[in-house]
Rosetta silent file (secondary structure, phi, psi, omega in degrees, C-alpha in Angstrom):
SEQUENCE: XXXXXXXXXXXXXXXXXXXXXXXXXXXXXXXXXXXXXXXXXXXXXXXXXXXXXXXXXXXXXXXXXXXXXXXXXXXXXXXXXXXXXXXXXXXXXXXXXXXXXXXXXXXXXXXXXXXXXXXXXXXXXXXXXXXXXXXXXXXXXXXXXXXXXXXXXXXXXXXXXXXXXXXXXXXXXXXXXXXXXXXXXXXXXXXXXXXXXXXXXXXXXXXXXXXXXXXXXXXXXXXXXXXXXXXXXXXXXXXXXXXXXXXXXXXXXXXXXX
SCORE:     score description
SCORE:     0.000 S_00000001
   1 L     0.000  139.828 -175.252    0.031   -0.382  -18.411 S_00000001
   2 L  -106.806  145.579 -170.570   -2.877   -2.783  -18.284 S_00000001
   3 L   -93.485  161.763  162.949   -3.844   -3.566  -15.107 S_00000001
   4 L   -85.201  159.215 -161.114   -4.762   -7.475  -14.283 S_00000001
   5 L   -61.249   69.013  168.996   -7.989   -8.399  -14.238 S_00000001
   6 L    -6.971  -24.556 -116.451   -9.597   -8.003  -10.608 S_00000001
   7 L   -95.716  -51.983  174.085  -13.218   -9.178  -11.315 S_00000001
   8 L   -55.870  -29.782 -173.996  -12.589  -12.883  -10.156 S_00000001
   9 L   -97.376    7.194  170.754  -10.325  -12.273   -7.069 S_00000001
  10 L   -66.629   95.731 -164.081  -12.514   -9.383   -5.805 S_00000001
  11 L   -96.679  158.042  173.781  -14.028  -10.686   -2.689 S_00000001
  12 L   -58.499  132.576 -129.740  -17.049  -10.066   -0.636 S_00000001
  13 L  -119.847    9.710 -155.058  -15.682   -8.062    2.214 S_00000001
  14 L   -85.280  -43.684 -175.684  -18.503   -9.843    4.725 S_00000001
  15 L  -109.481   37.471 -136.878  -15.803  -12.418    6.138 S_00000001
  16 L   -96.965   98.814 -171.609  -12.529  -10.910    6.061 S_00000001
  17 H    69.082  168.596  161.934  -10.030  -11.419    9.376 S_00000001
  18 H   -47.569  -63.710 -128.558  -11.133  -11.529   13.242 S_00000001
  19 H   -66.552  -27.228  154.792  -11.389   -8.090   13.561 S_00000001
  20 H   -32.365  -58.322  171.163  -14.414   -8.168   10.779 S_00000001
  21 L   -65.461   -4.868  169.581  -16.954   -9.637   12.895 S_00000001
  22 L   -79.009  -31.450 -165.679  -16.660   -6.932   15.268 S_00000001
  23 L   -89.892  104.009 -151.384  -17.571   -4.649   12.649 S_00000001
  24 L   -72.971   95.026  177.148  -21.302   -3.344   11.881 S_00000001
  25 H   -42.336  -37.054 -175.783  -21.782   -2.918    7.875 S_00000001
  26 H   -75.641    4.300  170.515  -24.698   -1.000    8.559 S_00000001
  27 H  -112.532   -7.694  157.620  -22.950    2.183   10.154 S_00000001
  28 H   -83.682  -35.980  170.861  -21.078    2.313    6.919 S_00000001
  29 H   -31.788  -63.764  142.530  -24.299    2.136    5.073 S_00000001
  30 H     3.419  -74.059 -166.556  -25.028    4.462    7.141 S_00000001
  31 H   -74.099  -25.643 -160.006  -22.272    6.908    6.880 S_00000001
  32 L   -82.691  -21.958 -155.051  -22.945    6.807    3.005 S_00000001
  33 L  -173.171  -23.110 -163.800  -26.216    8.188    2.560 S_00000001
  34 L   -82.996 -170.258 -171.552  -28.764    7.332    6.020 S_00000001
  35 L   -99.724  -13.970 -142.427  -29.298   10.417    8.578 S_00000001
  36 E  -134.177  123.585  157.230  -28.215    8.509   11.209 S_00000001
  37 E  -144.928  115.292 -178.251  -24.658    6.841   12.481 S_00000001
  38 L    82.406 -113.227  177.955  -24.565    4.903   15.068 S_00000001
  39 L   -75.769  -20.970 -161.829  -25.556    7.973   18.079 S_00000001
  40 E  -106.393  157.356  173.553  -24.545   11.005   15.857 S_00000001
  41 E   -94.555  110.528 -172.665  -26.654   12.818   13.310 S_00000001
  42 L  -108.063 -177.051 -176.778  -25.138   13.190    9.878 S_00000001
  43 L  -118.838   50.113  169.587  -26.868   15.041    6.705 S_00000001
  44 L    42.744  179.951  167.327  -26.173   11.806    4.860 S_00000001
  45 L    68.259  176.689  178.881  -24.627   11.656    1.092 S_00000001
  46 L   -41.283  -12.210 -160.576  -20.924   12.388    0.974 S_00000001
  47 H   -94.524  -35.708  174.636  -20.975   15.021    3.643 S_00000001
  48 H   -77.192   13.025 -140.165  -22.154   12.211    5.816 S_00000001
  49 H  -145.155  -70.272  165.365  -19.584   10.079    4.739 S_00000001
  50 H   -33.184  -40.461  173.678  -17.147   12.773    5.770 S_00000001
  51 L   -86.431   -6.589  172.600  -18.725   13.457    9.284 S_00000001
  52 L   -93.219  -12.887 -175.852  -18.273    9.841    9.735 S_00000001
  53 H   -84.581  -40.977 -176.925  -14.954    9.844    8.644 S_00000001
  54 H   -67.938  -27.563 -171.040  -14.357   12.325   11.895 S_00000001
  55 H   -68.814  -58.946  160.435  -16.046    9.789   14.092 S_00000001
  56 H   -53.866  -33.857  177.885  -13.908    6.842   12.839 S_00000001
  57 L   -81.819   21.037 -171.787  -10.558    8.030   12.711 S_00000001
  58 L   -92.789  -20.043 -174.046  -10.229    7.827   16.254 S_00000001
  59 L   -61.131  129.632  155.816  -10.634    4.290   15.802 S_00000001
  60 L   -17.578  110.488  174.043   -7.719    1.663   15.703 S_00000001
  61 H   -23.401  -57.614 -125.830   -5.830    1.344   12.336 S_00000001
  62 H  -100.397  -15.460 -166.976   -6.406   -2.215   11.663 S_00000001
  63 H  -105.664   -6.295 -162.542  -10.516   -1.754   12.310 S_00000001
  64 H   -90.929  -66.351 -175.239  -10.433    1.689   10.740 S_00000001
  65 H   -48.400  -51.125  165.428   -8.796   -0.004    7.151 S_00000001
  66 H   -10.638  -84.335  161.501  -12.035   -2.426    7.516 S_00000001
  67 H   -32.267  -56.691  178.334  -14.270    0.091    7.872 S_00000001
  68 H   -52.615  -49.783 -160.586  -12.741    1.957    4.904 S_00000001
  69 H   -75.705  -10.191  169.053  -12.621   -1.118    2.533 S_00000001
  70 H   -98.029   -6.026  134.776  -16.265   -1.965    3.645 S_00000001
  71 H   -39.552  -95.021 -138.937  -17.058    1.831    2.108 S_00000001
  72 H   -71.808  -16.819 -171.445  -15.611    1.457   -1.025 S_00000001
  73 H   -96.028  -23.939  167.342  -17.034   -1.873   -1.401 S_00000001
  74 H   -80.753   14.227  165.014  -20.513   -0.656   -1.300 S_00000001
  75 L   115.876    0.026 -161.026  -20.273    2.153   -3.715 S_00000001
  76 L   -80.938  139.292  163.277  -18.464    5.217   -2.222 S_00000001
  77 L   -35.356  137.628  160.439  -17.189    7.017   -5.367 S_00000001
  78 H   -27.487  -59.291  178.025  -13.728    7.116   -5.829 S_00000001
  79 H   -61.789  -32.544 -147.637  -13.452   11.438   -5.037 S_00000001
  80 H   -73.459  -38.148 -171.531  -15.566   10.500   -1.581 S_00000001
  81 H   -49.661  -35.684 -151.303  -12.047    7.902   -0.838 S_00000001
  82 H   -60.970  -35.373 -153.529   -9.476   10.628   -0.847 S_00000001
  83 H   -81.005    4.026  161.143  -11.294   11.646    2.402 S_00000001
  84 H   -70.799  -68.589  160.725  -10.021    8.338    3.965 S_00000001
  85 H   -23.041  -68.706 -172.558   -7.006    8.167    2.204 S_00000001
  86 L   -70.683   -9.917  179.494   -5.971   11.283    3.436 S_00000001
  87 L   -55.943  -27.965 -160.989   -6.943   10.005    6.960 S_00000001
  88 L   -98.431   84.579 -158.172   -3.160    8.031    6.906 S_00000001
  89 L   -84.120  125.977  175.383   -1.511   11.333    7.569 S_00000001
  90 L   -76.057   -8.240  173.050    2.223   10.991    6.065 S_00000001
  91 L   -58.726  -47.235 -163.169    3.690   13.379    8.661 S_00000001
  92 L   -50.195  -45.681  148.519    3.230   10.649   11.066 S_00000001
  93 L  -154.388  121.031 -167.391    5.458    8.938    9.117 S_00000001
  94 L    -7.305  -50.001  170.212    9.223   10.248    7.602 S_00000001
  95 H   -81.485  -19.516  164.308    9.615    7.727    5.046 S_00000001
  96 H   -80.075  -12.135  132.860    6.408    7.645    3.521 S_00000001
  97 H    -6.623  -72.448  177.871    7.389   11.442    3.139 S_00000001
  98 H   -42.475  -58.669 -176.375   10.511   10.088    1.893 S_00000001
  99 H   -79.142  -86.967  161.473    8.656    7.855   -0.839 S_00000001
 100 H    46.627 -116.122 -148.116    6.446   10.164   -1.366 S_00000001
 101 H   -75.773  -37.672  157.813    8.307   12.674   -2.326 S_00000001
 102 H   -51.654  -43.531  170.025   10.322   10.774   -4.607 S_00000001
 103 H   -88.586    3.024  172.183    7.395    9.443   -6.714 S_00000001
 104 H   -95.540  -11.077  179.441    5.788   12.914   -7.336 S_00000001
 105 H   -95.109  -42.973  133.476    9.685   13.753   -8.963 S_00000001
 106 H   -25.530  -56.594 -152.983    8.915   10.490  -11.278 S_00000001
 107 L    54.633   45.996 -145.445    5.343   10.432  -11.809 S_00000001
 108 L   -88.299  120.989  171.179    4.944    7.285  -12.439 S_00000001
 109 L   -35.771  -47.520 -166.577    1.805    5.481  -14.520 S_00000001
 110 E  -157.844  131.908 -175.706    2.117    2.583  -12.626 S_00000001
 111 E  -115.971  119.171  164.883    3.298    1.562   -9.390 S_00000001
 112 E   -84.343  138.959  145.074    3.905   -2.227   -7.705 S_00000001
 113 E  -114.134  124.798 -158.569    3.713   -2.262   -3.914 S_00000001
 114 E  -108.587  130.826  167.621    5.718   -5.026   -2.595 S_00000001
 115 L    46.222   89.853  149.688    3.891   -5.993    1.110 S_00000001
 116 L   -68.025  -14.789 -172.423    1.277   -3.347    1.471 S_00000001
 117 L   -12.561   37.741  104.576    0.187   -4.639    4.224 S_00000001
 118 L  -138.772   -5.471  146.357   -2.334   -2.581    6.145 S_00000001
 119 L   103.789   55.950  162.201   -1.771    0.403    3.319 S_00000001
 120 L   -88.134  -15.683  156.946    0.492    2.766    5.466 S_00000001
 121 L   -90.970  -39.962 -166.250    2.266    3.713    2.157 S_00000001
 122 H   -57.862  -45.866  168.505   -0.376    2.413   -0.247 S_00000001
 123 H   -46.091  -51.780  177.306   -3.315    5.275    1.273 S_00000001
 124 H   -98.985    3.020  125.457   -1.321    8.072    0.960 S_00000001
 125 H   -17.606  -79.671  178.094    0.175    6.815   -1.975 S_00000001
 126 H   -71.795  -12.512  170.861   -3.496    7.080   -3.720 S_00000001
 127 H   -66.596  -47.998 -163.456   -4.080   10.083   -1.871 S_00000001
 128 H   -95.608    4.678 -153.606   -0.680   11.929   -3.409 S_00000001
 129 L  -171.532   82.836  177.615   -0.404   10.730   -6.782 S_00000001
 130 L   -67.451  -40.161 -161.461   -4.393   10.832   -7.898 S_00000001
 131 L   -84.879  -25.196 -168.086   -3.217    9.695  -11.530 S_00000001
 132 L   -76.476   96.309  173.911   -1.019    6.808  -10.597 S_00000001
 133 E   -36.831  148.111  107.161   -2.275    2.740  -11.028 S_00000001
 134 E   -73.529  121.741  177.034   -1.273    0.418   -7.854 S_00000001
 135 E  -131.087  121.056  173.078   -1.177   -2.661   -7.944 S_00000001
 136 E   -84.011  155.426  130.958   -0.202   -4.006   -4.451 S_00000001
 137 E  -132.637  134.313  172.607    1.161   -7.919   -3.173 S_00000001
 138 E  -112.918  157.902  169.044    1.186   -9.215    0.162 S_00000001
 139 L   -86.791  -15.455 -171.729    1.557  -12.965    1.258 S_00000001
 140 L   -95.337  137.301 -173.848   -1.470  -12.081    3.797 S_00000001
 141 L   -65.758  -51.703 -166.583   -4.921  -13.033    1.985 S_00000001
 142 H   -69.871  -22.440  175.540   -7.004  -10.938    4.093 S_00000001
 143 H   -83.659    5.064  158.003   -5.248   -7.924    3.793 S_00000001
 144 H  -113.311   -8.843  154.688   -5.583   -8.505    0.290 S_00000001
 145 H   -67.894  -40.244  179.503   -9.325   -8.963   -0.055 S_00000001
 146 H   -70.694  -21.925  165.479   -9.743   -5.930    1.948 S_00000001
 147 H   -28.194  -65.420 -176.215   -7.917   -4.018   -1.018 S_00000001
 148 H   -62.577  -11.133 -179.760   -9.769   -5.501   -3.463 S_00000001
 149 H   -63.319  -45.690  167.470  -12.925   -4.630   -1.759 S_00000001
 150 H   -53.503 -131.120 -133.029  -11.874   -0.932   -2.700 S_00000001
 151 H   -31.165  -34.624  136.092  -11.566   -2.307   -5.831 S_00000001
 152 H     2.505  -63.489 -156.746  -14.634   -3.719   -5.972 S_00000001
 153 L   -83.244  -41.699  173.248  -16.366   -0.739   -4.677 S_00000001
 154 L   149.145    7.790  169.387  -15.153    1.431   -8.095 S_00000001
 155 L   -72.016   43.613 -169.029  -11.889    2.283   -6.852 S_00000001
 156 L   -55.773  -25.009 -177.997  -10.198    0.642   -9.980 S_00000001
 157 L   -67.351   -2.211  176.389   -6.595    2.176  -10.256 S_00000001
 158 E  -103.993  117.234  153.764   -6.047   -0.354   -7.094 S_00000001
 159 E  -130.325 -160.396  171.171   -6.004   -3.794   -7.006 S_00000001
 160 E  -172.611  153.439  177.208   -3.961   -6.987   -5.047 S_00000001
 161 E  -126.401  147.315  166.966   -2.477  -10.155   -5.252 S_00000001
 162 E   -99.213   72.553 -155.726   -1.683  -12.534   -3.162 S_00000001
 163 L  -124.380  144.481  178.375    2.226  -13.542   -4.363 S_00000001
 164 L  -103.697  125.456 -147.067    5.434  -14.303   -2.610 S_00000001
 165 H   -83.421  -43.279 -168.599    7.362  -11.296   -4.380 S_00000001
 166 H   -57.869  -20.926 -159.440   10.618  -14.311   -4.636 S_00000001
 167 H  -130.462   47.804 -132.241    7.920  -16.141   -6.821 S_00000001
 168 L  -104.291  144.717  161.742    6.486  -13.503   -8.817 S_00000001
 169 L  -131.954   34.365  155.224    4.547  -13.894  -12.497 S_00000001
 170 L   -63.373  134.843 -159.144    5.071  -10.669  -13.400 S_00000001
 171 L   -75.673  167.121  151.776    6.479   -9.754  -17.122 S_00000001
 172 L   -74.665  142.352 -167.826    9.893   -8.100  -16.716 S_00000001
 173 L    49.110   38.298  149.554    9.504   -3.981  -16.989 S_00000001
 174 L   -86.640   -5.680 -179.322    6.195   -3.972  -15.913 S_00000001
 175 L  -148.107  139.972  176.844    5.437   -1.217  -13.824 S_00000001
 176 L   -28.937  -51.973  169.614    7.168    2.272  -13.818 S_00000001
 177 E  -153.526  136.899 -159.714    8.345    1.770  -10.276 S_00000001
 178 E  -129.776  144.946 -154.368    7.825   -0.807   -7.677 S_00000001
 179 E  -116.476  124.734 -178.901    7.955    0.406   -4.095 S_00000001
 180 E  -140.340  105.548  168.936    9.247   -2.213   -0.566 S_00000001
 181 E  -120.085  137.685 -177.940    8.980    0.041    2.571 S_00000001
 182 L    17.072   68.905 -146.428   10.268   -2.071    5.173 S_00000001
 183 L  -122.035  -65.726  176.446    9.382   -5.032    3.626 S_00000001
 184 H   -22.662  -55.893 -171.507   12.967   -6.376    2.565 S_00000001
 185 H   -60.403  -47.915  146.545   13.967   -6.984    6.245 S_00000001
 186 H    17.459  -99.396 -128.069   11.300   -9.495    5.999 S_00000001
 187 L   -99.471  103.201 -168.183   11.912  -11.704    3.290 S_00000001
 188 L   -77.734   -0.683  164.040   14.432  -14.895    4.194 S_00000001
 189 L  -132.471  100.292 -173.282   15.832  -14.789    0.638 S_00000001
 190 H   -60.567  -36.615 -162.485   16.577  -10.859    0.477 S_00000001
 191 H   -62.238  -44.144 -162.221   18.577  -11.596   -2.609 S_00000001
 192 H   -89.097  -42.161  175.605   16.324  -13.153   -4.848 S_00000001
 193 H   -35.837  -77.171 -176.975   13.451  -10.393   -3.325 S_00000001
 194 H   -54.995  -24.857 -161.879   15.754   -7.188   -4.874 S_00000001
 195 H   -85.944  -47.917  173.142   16.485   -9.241   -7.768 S_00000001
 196 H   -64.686  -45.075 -169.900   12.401   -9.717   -8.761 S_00000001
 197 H   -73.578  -22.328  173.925   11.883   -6.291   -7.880 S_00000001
 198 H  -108.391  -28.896  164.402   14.365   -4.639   -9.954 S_00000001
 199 H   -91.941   23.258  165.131   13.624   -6.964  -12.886 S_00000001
 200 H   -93.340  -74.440 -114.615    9.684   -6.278  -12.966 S_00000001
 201 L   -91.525  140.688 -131.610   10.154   -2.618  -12.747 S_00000001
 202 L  -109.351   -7.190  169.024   10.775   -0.616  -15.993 S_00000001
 203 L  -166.786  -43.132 -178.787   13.026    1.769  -14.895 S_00000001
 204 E  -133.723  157.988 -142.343   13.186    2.732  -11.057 S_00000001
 205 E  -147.733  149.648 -158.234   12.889    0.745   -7.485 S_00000001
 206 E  -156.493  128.104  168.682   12.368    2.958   -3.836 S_00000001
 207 E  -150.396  149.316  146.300   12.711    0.481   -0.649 S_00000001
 208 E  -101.242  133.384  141.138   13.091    1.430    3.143 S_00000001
 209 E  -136.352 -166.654 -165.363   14.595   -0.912    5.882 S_00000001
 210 E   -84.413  141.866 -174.515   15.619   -0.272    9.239 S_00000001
 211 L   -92.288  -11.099 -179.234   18.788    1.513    9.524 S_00000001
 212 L  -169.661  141.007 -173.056   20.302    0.069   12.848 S_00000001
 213 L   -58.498  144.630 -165.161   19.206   -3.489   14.492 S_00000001
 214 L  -134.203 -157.406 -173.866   16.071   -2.985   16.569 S_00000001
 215 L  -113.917   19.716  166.656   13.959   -5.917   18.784 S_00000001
 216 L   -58.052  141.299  156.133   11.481   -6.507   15.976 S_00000001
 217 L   -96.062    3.514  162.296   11.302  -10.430   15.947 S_00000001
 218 L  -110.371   -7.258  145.298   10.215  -10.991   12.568 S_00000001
 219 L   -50.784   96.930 -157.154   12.936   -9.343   11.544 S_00000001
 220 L  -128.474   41.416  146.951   15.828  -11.463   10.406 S_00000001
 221 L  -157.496  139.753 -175.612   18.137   -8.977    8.332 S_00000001
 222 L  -115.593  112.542  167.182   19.975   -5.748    9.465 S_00000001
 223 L   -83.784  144.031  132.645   21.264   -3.972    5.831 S_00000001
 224 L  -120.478  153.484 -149.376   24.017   -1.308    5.957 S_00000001
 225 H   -74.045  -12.366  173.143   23.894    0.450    2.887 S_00000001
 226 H   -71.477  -67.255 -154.227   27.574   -1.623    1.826 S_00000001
 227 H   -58.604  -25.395 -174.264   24.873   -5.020    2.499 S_00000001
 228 H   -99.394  -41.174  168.961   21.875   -3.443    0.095 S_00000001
 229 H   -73.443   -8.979  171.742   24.607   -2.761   -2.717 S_00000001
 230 H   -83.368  -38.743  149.437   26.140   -5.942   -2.632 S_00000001
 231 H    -3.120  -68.137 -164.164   22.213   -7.119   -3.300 S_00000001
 232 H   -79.172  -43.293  154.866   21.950   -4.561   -6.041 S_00000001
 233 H   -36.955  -65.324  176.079   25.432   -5.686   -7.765 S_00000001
 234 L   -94.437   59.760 -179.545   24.264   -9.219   -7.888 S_00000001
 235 L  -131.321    9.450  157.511   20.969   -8.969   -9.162 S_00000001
 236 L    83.635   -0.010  174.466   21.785   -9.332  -12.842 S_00000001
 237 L   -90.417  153.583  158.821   20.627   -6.143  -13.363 S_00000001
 238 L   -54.883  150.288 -159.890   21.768   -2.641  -15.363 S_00000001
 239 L  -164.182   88.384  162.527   21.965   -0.161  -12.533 S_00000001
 240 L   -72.857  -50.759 -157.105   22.829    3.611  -13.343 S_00000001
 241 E  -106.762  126.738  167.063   21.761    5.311  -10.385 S_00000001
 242 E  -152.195  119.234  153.202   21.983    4.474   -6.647 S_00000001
 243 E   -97.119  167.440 -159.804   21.136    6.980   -3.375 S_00000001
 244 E  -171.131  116.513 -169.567   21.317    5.831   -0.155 S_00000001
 245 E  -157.628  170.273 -167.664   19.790    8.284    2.588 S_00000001
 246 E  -137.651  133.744 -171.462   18.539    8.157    6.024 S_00000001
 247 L  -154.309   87.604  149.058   15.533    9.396    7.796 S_00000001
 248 L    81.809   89.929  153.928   14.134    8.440   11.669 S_00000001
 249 L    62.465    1.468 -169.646   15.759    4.675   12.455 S_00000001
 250 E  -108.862  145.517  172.780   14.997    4.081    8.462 S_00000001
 251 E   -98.965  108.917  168.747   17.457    3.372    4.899 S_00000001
 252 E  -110.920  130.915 -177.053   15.806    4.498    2.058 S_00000001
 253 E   -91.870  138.781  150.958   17.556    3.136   -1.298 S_00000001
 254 E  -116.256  129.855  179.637   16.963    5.025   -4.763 S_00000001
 255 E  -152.602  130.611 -175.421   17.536    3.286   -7.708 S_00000001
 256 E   -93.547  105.042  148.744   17.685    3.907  -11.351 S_00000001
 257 L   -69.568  156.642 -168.911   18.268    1.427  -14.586 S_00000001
 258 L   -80.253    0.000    0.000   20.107    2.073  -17.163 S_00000001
């Protein structure tokens, strides 16, 4: 699979959301190579990168994923990421277990992520499955410039787009398996969503949604697993395979083409 090109849509990671201007580039600099970050004394180079990584993860997801993507956009090596990557500990949570566990029994070349949005599958995604392309889309821009900043940085097996998954210009069969964790509930035309998603993907399709109605408010569909196969029946596609399983308030659908 050829990935698309990145080079134009890679952005400078300097204005990216609110929470960016809070954020000092120069203790990532810092963390990469200097002696010094912020108050604590590291011994620079990757090790420092690593002792900085202990400092940081105490830090709020959303300013922590910054932080990471304004690493990687300066240069940290690809091996140095895992130790981020592995920061998004999948214990935490059951379905990215779930998914997971499912794509290391595939092995897949190439993966779509439908609404990555702050990377709680896509990081330990690239964390579990070292070999595997990603190419995420989200509808939110900034969370897709901070991807690409990792991409940017030399983290190439990653990229993003910014595409409404109903409105997709993806080839048919293009990626091994394309992945929607709790994405689906989302999306006001679910139908047309499963329908793009099983006709990009060249052979199998892995979604979570919520499993019983909960007080999200951008939620505006509750599946039971009879509601996600009448989806997958009328989505023009071949279909061989279909699981249906359950794990902590979540539905995760497996599905196979013929």
């Amino acid at each position: 699979m050829k990935i698309k090109d990145t080079s134009k849509c890679a952005p400078k990671i300097r204005n990216i959301g609110k929470e960016a201007e809070k954020i000092d580039p120069k203790e990532i600099a810092k963390a990469l190579g200097a002696e010094y970050v912020g108050e604590f004394k590291t011994s620079g180079g990757p090790l420092g990168a690593m002792q900085a990584y202990e400092q940081y993860k105490q830090l709020q997801e959303d300013r922590y994923y910054l932080e990471f993507a304004q690493a990687c956009a300066r240069g940290m090596p690809d091996k140095d990421c895992s130790k981020y990557f592995k920061r998004y500990d999948i214990k935490e949570l059951p379905r990215v277990t779930k998914i997971i566990g499912m794509l290391k029994s595939i092995n897949p070349k190439c993966i779509l992520d439908v609404g990555s949005g702050r990377g709680r599958l896509l990081w330990p995604m690239a964390y579990n499955l070292p070999e595997s392309e990603i190419c995420c889309v989200d509808t939110c821009e900034w969370r897709v410039e901070v991807i690409n900043a990792v991409n940017s940085g030399g983290v190439k097996r990653i990229c993003a787009f910014c595409e409404d998954i109903t409105e997709s210009n993806f080839f048919s069969g293009t990626y091994d398996v394309v992945v929607a964790s709790e994405v689906i509930e989302h999306i006001p035309d679910a139908q047309k969503a499963v329908s793009e998603m099983l006709r990009i993907t060249k052979q199998y399709f892995i979604a979570t949604v919520p499993s019983k109605p909960d007080t999200n408010p951008d939620h505006i569909h509750y599946f039971t697993s009879d509601d996600f196969q009448k989806l997958l029946d009328n989505s023009g596609c071949d279909i061989g395979k279909i699981v249906f399983d359950y794990v902590q308030n979540s539905m995760t659908i497996f599905v196979r083409k013929n």
